[in-house]
KOLDO-161917 format. One line per 4 residues: for each residue x, y, z of N, C-alpha, C, O, CB. Coordinates in steps of 0.05 Angstrom, whole numbers, plus 5000, padded with zeros to 4 digits. Each point is the difference from the previous one (the first is absolute). Glycine has a CB too. Layout:
// KOLDO-161917
X Y Z X Y Z X Y Z X Y Z X Y Z ~ ...
***
This chain:
// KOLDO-161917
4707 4878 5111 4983 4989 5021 4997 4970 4996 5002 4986 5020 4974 5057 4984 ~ 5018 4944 4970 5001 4973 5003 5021 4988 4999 4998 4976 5001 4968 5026 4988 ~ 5057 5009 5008 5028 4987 4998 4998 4997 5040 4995 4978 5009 5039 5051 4933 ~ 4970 4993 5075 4996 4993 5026 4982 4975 5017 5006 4983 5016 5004 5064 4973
4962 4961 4995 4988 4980 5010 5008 4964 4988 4996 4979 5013 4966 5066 4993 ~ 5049 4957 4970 5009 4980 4994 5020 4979 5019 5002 4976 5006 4988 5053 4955 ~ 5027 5003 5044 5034 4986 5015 4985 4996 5023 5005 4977 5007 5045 5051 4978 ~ 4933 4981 5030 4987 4990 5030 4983 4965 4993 4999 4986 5020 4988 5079 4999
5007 4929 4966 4985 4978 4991 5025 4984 4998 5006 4989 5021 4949 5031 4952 ~ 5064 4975 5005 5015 4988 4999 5022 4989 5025 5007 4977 5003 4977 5045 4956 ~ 5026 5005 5058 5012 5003 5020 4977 4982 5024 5011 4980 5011 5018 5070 4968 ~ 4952 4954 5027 4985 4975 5020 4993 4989 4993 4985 4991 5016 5004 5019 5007
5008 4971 4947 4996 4975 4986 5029 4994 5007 5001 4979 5012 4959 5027 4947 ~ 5057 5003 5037 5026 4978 5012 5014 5000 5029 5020 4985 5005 4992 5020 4948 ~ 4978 5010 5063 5001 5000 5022 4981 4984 5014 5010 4985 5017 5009 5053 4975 ~ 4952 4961 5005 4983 4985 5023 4969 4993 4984 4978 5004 5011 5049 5027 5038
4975 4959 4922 4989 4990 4983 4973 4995 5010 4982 5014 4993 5058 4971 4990 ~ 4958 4992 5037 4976 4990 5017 4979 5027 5008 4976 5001 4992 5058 4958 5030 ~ 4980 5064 4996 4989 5016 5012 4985 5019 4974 4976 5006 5000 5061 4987 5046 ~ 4982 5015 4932 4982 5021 4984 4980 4974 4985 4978 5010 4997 5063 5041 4991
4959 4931 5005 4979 4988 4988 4980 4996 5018 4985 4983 4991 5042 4999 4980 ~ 4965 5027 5056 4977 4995 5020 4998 5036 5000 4978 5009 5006 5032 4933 5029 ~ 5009 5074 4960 4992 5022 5000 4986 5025 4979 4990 5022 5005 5040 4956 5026 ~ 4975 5011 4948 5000 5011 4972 4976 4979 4980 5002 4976 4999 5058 5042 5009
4918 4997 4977 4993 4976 4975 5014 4999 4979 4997 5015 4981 4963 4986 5029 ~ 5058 4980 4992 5021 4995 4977 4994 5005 4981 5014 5013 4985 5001 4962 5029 ~ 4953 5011 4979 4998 5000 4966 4994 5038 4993 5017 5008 4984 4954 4929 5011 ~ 5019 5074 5010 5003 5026 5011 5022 5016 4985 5001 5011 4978 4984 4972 5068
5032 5011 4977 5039 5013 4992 5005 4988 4975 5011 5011 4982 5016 4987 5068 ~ 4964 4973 4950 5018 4991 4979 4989 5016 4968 5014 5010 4983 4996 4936 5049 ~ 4958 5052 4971 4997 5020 4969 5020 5034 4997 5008 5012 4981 4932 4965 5021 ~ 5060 5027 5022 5009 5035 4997 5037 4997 5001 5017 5016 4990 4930 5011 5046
5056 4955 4974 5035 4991 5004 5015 4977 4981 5024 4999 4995 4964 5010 5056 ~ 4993 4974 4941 5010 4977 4987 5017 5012 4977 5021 4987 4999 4938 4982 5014 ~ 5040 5052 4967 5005 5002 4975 5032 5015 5015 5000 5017 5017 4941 4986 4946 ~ 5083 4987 5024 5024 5004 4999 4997 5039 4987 4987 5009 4982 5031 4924 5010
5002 5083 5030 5001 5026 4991 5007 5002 4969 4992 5017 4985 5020 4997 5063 ~ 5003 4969 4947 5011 5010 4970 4986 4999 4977 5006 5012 4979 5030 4975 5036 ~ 4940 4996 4989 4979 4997 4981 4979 5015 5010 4983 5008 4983 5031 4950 5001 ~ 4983 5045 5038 4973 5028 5011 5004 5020 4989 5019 5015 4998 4974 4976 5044
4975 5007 4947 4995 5029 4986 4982 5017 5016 4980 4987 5008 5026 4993 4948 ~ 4993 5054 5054 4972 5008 5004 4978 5004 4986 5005 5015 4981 5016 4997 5041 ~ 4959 4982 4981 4977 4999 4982 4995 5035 4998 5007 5021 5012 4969 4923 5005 ~ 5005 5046 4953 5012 5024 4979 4968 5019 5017 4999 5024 5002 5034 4948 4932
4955 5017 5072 4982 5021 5014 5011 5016 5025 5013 4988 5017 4952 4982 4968 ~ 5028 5063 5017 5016 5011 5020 4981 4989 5037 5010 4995 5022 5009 5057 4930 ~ 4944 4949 5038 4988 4986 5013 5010 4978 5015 4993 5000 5023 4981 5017 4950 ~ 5037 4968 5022 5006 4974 4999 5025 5004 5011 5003 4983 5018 4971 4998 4945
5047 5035 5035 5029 5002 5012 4990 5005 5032 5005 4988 5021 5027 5036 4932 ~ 4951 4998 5039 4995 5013 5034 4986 4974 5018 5004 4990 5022 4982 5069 4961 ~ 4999 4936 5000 4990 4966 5019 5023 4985 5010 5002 4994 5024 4960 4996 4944 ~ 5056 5005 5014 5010 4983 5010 5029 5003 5017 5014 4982 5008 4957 4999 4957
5033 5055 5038 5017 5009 5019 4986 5002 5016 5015 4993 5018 5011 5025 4963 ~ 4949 4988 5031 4986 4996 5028 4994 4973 5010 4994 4994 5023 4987 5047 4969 ~ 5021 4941 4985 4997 4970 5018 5032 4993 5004 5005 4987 5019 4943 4991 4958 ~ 5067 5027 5011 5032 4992 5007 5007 5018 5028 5015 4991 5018 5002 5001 4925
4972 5030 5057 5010 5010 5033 4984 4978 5018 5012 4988 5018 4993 5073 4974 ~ 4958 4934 5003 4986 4990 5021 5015 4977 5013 5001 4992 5023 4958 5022 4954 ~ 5053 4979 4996 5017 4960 5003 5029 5008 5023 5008 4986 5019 4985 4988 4910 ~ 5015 5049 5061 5027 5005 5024 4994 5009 5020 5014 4995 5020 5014 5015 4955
4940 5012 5029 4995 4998 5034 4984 4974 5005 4992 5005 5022 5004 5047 4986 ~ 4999 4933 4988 4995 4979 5006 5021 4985 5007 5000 5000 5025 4966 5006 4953 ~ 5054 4981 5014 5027 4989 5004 5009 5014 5022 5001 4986 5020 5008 5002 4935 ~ 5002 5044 5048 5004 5004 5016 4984 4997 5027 5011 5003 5022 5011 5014 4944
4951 4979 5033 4979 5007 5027 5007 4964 4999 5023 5001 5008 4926 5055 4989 ~ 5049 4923 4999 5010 4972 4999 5031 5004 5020 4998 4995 5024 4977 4990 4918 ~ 5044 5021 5050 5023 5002 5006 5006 5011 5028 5016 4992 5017 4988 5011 4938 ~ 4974 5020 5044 5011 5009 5029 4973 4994 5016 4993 5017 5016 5046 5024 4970
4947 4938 5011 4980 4992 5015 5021 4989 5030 5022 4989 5001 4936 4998 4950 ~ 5028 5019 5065 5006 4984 5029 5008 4976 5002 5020 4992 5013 4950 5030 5002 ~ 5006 4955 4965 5010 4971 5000 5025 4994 4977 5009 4978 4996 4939 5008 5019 ~ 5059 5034 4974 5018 4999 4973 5024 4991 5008 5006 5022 5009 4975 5014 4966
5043 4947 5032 5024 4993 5004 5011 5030 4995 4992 5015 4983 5006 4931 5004 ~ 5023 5059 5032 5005 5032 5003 5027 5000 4989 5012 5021 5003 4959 4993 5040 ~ 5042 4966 4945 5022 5004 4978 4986 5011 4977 5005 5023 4994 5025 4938 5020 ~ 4955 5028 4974 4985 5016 4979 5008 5016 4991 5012 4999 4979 4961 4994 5035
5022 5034 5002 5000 5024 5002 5029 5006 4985 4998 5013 4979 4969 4990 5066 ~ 5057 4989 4963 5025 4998 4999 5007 4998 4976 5022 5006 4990 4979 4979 5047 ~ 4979 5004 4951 5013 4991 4956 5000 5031 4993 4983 5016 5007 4983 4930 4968 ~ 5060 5057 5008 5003 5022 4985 4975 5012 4990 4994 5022 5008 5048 4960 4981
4940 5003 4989 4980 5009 4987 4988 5004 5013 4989 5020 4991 5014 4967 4982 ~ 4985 5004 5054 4973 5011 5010 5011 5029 5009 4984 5019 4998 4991 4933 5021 ~ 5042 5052 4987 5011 5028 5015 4994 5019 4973 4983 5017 5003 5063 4963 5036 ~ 4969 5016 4934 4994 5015 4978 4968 5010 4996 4991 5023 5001 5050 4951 4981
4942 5000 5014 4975 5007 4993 4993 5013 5022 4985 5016 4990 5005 4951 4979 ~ 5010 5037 5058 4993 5009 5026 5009 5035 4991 4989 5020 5010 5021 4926 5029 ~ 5008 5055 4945 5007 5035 5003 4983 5004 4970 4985 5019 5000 5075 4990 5031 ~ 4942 4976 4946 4987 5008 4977 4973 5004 4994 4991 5015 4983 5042 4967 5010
4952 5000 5026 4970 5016 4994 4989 5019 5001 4987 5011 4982 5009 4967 5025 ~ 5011 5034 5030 5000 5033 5010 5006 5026 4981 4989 5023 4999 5029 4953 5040 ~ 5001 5013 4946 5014 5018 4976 4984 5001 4977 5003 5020 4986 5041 4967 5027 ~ 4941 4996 4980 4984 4997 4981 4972 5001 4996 4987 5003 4979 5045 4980 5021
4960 5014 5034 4974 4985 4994 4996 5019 5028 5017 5004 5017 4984 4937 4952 ~ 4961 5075 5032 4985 4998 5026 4984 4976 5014 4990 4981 4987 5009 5062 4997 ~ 4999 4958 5034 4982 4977 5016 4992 5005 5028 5012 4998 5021 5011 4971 4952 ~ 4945 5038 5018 4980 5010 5014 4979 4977 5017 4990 4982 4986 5016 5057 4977
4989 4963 5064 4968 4980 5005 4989 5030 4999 5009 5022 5006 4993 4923 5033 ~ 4968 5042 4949 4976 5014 5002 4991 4994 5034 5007 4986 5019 4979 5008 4922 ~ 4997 5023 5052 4977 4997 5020 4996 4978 5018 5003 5000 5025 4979 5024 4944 ~ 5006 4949 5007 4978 4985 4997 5028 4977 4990 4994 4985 4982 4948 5050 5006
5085 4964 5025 5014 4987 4988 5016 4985 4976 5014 4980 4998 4967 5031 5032 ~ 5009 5007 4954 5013 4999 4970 5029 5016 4997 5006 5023 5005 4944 4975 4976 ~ 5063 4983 5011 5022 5004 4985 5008 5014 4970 5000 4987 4979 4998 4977 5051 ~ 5012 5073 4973 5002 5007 4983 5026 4998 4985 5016 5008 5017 4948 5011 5001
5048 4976 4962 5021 5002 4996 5008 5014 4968 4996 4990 4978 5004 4972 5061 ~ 5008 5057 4967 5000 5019 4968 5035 5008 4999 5012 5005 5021 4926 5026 4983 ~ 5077 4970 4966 5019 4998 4989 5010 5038 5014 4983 5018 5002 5001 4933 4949 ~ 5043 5052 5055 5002 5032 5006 5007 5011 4973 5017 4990 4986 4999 5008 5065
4974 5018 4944 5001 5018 4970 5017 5029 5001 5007 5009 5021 4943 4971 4969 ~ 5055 5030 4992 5021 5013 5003 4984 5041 5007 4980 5006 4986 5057 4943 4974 ~ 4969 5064 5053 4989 5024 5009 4995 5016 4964 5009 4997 4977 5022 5006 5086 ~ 4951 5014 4950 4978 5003 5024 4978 4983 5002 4983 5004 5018 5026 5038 4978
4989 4940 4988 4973 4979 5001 5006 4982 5022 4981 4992 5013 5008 5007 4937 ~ 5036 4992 5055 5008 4985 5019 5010 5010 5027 4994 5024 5006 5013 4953 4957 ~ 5005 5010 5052 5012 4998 5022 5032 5008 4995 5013 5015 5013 4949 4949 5002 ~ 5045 5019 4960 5020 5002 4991 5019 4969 5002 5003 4982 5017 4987 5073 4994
5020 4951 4964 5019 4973 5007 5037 4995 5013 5009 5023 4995 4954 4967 4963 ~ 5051 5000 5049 5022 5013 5016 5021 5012 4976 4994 5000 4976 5000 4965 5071 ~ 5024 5041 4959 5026 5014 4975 5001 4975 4992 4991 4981 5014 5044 5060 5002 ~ 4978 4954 4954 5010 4974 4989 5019 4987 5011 5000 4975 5001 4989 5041 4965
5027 4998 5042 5031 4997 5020 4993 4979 5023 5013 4979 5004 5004 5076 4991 ~ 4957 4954 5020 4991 4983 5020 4987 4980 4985 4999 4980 5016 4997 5053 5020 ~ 4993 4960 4944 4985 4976 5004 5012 4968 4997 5023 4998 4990 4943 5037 4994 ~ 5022 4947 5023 5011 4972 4992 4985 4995 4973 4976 4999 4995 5032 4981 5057
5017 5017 4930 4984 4989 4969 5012 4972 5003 4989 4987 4982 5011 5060 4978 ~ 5013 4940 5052 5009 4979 5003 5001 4985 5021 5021 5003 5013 4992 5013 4960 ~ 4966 4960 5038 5001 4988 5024 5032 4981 4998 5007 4987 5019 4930 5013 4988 ~ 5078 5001 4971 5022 4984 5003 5022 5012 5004 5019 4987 5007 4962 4986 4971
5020 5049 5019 5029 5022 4991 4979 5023 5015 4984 5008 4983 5050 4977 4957 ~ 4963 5028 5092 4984 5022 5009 5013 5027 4998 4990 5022 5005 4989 4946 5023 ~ 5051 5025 4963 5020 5025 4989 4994 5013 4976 5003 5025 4998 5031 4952 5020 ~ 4955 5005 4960 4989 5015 4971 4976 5009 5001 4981 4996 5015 5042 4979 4960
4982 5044 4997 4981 5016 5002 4991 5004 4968 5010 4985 4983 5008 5036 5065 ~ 4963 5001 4945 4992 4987 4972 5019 5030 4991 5004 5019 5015 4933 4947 4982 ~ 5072 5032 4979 5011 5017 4988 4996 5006 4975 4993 4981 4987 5030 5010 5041 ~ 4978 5040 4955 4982 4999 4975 5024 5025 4984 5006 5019 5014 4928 4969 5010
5073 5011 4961 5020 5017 4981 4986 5004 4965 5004 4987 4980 5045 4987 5053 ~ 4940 5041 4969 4985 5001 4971 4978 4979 4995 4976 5000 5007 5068 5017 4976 ~ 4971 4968 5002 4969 4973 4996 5022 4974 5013 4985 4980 4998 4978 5036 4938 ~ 5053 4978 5071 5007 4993 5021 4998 4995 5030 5009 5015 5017 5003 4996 4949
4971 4962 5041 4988 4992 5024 5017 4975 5008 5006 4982 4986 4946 5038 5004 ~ 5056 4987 5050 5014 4973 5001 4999 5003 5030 4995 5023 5009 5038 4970 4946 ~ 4971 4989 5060 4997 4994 5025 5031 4987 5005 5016 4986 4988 4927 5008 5012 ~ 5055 5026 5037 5033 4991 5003 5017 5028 5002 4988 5017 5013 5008 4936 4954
5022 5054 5027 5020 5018 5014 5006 5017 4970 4987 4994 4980 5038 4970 5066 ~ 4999 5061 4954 5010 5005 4982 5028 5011 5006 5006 5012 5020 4950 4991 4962 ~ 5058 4993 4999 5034 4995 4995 5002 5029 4985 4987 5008 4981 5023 4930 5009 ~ 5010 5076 5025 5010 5018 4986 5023 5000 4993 5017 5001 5018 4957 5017 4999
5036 4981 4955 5026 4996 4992 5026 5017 4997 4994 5015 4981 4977 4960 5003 ~ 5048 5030 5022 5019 5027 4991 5022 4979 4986 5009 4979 5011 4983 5068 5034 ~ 5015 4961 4932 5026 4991 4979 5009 5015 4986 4985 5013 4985 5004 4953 5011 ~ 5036 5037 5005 5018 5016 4977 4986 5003 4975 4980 4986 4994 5061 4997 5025
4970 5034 4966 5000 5002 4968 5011 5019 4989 4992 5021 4989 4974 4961 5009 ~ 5059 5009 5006 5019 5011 4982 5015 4992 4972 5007 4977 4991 4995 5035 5052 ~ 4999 4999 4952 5001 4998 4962 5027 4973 5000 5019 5000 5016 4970 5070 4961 ~ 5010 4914 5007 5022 4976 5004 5023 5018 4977 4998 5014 4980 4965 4926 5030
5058 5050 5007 5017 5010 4977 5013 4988 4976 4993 4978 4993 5012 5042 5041 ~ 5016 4996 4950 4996 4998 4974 5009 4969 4996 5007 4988 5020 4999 5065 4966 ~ 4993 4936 4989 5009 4971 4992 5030 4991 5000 5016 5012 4987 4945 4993 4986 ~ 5047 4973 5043 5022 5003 4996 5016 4978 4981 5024 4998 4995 4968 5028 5048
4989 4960 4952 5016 4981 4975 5004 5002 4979 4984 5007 4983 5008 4972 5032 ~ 5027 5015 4983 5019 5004 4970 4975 4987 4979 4987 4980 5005 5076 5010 5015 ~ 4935 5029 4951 4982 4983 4984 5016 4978 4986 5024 4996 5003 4945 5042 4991 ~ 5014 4947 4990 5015 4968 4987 4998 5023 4966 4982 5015 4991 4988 4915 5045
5052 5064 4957 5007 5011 4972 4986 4994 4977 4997 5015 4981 5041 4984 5036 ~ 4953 4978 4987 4982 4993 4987 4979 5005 4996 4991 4994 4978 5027 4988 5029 ~ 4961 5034 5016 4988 5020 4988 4991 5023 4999 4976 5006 4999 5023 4968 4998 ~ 5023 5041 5004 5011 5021 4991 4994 4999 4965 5003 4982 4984 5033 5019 5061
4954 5029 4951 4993 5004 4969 5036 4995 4988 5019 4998 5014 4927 5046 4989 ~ 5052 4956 4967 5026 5010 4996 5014 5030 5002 4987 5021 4997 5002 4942 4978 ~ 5040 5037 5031 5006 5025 5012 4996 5019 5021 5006 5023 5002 4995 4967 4966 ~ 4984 4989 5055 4999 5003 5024 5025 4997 5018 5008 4977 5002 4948 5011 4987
5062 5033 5027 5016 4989 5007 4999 5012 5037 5019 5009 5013 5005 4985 4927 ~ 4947 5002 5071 4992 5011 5016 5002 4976 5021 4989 4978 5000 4986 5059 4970 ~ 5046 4975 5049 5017 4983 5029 4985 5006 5027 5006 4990 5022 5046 5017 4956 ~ 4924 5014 5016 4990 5001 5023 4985 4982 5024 5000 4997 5024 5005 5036 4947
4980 4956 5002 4966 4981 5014 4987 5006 4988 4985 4983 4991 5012 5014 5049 ~ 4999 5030 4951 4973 5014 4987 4995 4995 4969 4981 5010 4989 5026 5028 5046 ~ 5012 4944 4951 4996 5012 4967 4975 4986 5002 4988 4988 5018 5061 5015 4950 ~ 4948 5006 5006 4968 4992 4984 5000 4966 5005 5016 4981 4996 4982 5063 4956
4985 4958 5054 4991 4955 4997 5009 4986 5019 5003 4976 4998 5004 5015 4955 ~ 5001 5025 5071 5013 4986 5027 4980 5007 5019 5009 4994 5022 5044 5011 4970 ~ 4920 5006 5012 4976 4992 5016 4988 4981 5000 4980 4998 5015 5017 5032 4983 ~ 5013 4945 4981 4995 4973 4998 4992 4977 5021 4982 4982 5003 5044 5035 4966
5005 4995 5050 5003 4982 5010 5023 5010 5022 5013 5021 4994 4967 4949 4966 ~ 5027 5015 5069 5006 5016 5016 5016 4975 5013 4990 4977 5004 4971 5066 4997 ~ 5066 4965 5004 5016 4970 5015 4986 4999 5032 4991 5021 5009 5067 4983 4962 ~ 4942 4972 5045 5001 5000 5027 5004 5016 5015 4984 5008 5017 5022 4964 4974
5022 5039 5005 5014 5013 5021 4995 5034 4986 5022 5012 5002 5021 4940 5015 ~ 4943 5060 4975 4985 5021 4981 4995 5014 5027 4982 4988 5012 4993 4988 4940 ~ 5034 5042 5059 4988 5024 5018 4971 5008 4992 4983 5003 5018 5065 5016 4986 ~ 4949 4984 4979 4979 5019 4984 4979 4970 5010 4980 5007 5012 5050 5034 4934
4972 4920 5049 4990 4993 5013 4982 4994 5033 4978 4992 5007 5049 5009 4951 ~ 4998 5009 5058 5010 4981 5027 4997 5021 5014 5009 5000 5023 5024 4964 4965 ~ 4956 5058 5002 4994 5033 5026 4979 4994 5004 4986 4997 4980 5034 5046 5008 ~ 4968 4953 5039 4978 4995 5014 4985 5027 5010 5008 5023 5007 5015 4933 5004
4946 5028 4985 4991 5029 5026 4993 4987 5017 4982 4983 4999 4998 5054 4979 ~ 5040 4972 5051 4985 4992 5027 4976 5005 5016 4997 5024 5006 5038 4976 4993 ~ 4945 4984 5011 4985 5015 5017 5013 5007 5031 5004 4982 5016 4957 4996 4955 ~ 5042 5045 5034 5003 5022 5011 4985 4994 5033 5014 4998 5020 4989 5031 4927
4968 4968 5054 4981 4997 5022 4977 4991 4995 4985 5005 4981 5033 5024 5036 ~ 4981 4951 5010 4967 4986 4987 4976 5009 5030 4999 4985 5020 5029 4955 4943 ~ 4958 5080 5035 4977 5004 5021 4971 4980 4995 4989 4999 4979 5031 5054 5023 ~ 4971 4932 5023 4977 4993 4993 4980 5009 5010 5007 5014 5019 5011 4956 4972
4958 5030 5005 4981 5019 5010 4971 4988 5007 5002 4979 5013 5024 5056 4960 ~ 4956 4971 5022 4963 4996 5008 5001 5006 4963 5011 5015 4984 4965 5013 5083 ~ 5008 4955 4934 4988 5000 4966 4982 5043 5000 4997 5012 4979 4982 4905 5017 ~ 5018 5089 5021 4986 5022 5002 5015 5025 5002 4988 5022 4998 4982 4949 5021
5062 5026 4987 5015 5023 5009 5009 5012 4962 5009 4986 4983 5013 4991 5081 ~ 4972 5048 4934 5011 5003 4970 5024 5009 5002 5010 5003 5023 4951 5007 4957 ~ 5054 4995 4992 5029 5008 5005 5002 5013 4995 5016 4998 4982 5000 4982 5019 ~ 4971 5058 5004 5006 5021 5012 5007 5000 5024 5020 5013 5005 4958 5001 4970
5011 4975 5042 5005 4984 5029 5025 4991 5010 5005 5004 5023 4957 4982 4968 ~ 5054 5002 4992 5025 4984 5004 5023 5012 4980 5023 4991 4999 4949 4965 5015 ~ 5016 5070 4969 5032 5014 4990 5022 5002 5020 5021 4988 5000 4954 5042 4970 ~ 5015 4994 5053 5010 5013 5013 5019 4973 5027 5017 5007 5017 4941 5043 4963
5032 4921 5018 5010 4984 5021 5017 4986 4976 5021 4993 5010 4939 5003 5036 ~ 5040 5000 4935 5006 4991 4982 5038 5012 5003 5020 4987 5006 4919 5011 4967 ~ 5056 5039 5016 5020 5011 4995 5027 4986 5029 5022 4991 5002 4940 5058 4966 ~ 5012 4960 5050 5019 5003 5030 5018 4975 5001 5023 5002 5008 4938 5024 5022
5026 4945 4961 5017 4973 5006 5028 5004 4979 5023 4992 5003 4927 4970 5009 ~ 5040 5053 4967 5021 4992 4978 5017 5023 5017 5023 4993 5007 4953 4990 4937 ~ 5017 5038 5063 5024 5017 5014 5010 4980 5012 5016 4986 4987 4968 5060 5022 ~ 5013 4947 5015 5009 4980 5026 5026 4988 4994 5019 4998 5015 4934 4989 4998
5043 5004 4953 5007 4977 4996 5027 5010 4971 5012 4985 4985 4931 4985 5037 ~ 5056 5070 4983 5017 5003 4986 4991 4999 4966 5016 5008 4984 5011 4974 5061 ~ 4954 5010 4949 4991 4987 4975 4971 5023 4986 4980 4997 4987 5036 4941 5037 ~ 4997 5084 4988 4976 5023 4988 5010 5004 4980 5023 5006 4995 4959 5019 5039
4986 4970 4943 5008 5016 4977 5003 5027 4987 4986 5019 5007 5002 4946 4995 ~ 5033 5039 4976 5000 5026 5001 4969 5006 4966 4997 5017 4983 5076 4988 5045 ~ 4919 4982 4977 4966 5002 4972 4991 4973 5022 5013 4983 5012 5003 5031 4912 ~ 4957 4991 5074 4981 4973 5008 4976 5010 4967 4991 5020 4988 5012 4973 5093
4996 4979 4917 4977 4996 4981 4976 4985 5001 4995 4980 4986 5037 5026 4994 ~ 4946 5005 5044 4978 4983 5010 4981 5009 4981 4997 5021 4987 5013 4973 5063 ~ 4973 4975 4953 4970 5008 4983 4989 5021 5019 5006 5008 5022 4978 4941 4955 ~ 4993 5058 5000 4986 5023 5015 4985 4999 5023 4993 5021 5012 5005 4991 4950
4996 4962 5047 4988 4996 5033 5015 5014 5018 4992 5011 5020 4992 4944 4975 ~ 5044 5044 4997 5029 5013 5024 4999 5023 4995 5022 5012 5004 5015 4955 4997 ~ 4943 5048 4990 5010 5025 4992 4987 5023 5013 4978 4994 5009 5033 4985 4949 ~ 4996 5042 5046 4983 5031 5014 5019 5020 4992 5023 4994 4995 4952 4989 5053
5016 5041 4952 5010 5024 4994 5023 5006 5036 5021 5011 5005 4922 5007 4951 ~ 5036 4968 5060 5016 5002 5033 5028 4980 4992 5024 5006 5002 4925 4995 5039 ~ 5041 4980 4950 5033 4973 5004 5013 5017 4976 5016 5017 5007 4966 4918 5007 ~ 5014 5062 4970 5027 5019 4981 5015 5025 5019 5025 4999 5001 4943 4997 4949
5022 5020 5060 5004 5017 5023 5020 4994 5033 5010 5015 5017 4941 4995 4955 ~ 5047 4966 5025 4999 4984 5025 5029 4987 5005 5019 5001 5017 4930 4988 4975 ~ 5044 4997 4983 5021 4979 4987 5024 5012 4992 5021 4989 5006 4944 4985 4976 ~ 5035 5053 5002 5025 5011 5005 5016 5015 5016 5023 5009 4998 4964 4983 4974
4990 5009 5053 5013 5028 5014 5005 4975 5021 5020 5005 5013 4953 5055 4977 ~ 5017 4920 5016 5011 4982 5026 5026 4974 4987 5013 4983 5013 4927 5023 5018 ~ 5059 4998 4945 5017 4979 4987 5025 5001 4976 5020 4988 4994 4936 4995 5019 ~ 5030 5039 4979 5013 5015 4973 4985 4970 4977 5016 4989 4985 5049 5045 5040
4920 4960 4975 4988 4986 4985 4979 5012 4977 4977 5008 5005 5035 4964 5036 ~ 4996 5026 4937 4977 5019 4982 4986 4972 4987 5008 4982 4986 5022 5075 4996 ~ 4939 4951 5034 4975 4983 4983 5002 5013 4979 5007 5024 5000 4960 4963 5031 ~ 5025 4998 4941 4989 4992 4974 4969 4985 4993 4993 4977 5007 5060 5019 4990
4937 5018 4994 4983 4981 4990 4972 5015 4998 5000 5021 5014 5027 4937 5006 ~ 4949 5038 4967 4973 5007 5003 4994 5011 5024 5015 4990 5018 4975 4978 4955 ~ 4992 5050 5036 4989 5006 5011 4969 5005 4996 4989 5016 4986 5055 4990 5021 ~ 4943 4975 5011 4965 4990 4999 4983 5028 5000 5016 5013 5012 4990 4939 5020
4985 5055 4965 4977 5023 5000 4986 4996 5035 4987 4981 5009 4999 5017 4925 ~ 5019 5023 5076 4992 4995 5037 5016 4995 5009 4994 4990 5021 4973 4995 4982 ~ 5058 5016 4994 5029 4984 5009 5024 5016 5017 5022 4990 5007 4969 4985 4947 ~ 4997 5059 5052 5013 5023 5007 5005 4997 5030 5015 5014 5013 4966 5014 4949
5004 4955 5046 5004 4999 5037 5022 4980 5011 5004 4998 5024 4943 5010 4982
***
């Protein structure tokens, strides 16, 4: 939320400078905005977080009710960021008049105490990139997309350079590659060097889609493409008792690997 309201501040500070400084109290924004994201910290009180997520929405309906005022220059409207923060509050935030004209505005919380907040898939975690999304893999947190990789691995084959005689034990008279004391070291042109593993297919996704999700589209491109394997070796996110099932009867492809506990559907 304050990354949005940020990009809307920045975005009409360089668009029409004059107009938000008669519309906004600068000194205001500038305590809650001045400090650079990379050094902002949230304060360690949880009290204090919730404060200052209900005054960071008040500051973006405000901007927005500025923006789309009647006397507001009606390009305005038109800057990328105001359009973002215009869909991100709704998603986040209620906003009620009372009675007696007060302005309620409370954070949406997650059911049954709440209203609810939207799928992760839908939300904007980024007023700069509105495509990413937050993504979480164990203790692993990251914002942005995720790459699914497919590459060979097949065993490189055997060595093919001649060893140096030299060191060779005495009475070694071994012409293969293999004698004793020739894992040393490996010429250039060494097969056993220069066998590659290719990647195969690259899917990108929503930081949110897991890869049980993308076995089965996964298998299908490498069919397409002629390039089905006869073993796949996915971590256990790719895995179900269904895709092992799946995978060989639509591909002749036999999954390998762990199987998660809950993982039978």
């Amino acid at each position: 939320m304050v990354c949005s309201v940020r990009a809307v501040m920045r975005a009409l500070a360089a668009a029409h400078p004059a107009w938000l400084e008669q519309r906004i109290c600068v000194s205001d924004f500038a305590r809650r905005y001045g400090t650079p994201m990379t050094s902002w910290r949230p304060p360690v009180s949880q009290a204090r977080r919730d404060e200052l997520a209900i005054a960071y929405a008040r500051d973006g309906y405000a901007l927005l009710k500025a923006v789309y005022d009647s006397a507001a220059p009606p390009w305005l409207r038109d800057i990328p960021a105001v359009d973002v923060l215009r869909r991100v509050l709704p998603r986040n935030y209620t906003r009620t008049i009372t009675g007696d004209g007060r302005e309620v505005i409370r954070r949406r919380e997650k059911e049954p105490e709440g209203d609810g907040l939207p799928p992760g898939h839908t939300r904007i975690a980024s007023p700069y990139d509105t495509d990413a999304v937050r993504g979480v893999k164990r203790d692993t947190f990251w914002l942005g997309c995720k790459l699914h990789i497919s590459e060979t691995c097949d065993d490189a084959p055997p060595c093919t350079c001649r060893p140096d005689p030299a060191q060779l034990p005495a009475g070694d008279a071994s012409e293969s590659g293999h004698g004793p004391g020739h894992d040393r070291e490996h010429g250039k042109g060494c097969a056993h060097l220069v066998f590659p593993n290719l990647i195969t297919h690259v899917a990108t996704t929503d930081a949110t889609v897991t890869g049980n999700q993308m076995t089965g589209a996964i298998h299908d491109s490498l069919a397409e493409k002629n390039l089905a394997p006869g073993r796949h070796y996915p971590d256990s996110g790719y895995l179900s008792a269904a895709l092992v099932v799946s995978g060989l009867a639509r591909h002749g492809i036999a999954l390998t690997g762990p199987l998660l506990a809950g993982t039978s559907a």
